[in-house]
VOKEMI-389345 format. One record per atom (N, C-alpha, C): x negated, y, z negated; residue in three letters. Coordinates in steps of 0.02 Angstrom, whole numbers, plus 32768, in hexadecimal, padded with zeros to 4 digits. Layout:
BEGIN
XYZALA...
REM end
This chain:
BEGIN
F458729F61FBUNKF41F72776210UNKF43672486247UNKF40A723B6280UNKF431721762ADUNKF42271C4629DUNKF44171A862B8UNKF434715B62B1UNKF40D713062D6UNKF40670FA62B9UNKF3D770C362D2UNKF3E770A36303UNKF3D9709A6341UNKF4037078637DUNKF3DB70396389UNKF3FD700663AFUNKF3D36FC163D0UNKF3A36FDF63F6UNKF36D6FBD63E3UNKF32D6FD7641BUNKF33C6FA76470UNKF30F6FD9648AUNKF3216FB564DBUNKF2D96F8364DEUNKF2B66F6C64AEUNKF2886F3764AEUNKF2836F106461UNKF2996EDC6470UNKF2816EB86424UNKF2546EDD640BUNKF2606EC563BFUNKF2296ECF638BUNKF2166F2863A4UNKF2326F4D63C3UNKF2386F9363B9UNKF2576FC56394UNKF23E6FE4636BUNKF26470256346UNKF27F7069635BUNKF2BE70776376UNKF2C870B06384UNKF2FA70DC635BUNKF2F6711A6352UNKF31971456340UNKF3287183635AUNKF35771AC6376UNKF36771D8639CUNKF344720B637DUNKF312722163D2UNKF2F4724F639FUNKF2AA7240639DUNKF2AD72106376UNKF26271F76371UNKF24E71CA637DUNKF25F719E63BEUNKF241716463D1UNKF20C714C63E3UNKF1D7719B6409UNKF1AB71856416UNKF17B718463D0UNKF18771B2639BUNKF16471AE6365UNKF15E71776345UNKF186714B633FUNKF1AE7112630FUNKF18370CD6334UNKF18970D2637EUNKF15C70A963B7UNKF127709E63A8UNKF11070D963B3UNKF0AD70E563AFUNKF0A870DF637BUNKF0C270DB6335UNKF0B370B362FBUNKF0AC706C62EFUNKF0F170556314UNKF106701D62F0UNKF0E66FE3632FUNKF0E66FEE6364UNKF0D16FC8639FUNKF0AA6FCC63DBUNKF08B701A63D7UNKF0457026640CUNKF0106FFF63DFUNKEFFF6FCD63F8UNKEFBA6FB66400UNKEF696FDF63F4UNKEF887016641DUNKEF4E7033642EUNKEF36706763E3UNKEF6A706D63C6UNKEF74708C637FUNKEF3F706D6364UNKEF1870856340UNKEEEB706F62FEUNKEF16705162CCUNKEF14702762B1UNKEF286FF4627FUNKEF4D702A622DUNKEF7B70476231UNKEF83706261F2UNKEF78705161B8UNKEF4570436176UNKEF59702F613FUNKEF8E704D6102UNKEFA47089610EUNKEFBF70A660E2UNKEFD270EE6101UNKF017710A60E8UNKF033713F60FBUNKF04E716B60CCUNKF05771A160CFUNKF06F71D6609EUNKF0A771D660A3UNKF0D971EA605FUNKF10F71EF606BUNKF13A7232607AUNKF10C72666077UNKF10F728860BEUNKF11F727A6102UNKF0EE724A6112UNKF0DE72476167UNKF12E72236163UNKF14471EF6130UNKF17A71AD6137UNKF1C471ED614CUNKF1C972096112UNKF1E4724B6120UNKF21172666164UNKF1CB72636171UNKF1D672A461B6UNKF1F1726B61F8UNKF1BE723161F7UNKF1CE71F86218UNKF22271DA6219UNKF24471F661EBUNKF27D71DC61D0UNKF2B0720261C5UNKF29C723F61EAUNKF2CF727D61CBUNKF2F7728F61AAUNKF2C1726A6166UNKF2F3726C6128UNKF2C7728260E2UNKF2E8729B60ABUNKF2B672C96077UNKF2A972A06057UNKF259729C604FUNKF22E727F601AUNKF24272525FEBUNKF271727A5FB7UNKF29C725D5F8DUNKF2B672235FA3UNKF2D9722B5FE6UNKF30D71F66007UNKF2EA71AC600EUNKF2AC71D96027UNKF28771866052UNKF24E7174600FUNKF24771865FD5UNKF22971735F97UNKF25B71635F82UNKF29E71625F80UNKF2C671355F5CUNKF2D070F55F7BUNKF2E570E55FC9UNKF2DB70C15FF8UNKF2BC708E5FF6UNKF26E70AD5FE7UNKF23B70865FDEUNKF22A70565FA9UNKF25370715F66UNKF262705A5F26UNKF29070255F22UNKF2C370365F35UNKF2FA70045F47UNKF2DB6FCF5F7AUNKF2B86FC65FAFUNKF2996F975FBBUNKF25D6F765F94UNKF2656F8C5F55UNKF2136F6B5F58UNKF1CE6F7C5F64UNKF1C86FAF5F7AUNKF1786FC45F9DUNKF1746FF65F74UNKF1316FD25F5BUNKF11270095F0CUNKF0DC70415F3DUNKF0CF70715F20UNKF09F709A5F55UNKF06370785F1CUNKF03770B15F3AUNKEFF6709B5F38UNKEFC770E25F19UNKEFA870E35EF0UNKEF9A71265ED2UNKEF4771265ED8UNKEF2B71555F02UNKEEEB71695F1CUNKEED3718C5EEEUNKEE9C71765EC9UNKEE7071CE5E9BUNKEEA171CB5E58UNKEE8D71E45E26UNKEEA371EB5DDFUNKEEDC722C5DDCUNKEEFE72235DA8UNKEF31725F5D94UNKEF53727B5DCDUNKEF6972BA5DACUNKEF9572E85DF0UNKEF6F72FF5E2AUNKEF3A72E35E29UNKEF1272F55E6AUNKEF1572B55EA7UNKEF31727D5E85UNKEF2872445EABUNKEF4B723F5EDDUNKEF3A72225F1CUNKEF7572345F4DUNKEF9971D85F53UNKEFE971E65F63UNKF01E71B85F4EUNKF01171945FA2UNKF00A71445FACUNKF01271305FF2UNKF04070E55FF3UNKF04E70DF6027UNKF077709B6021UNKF04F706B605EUNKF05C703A6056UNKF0327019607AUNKF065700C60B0UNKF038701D60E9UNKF071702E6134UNKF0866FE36148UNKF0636FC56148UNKF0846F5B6149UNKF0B46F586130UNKF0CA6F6460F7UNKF10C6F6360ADUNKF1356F8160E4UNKF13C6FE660F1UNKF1646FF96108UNKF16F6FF3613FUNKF14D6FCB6167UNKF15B6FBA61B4UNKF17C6F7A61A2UNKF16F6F4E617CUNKF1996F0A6171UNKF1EB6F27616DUNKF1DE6F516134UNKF22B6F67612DUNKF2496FA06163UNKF22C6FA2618CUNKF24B6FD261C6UNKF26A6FB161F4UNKF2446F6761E3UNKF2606F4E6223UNKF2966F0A6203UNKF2B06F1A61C9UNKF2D16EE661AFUNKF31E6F1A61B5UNKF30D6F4661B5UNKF3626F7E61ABUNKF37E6F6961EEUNKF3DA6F7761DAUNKF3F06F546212UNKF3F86F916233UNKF40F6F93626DUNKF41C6FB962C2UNKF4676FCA62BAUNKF471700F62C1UNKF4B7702B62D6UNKF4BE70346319UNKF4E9701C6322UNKF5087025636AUNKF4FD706F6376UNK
REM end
């Protein structure tokens, strides 16, 4: 998995690879306001398995959020929580 580098603008998220994805989430404007994300989408965003970034997410603190009753309900996290904590992880050179 590649690593997290210093962004070339404050308060920017980049990751090799996926910077412009990580961007247009976390700091286009023009983006519609996310309330909540799958941990799917977090996943793929993160190029890392489900498992990984639901444990992640655990270990920080951020409870998901459960849509609809039983095994039909779909699992979401509230994208504020995981953008707080995206942007609290530190930067590898």
């Amino acid at each position: 998995m590649a690593a997290w580098r210093q962004p070339e603008q404050p308060g920017l998220l980049y990751h090799d690879g996926m910077s412009a994805k990580l961007t247009t989430l976390v700091e286009n404007p023009a983006v519609p306001e996310r309330l909540t994300v799958s941990l799917k989408t977090l996943a793929k965003l993160l190029d890392a398995h489900r498992s990984s970034v639901r444990r992640w997410l655990s270990q920080a603190g951020i409870r998901p959020i459960s849509l609809g009753r039983g095994f039909n309900g779909a699992i979401r996290y509230r994208w504020r929580d995981v953008e707080d904590w995206l942007r609290s992880r530190d930067y590898v050179s």
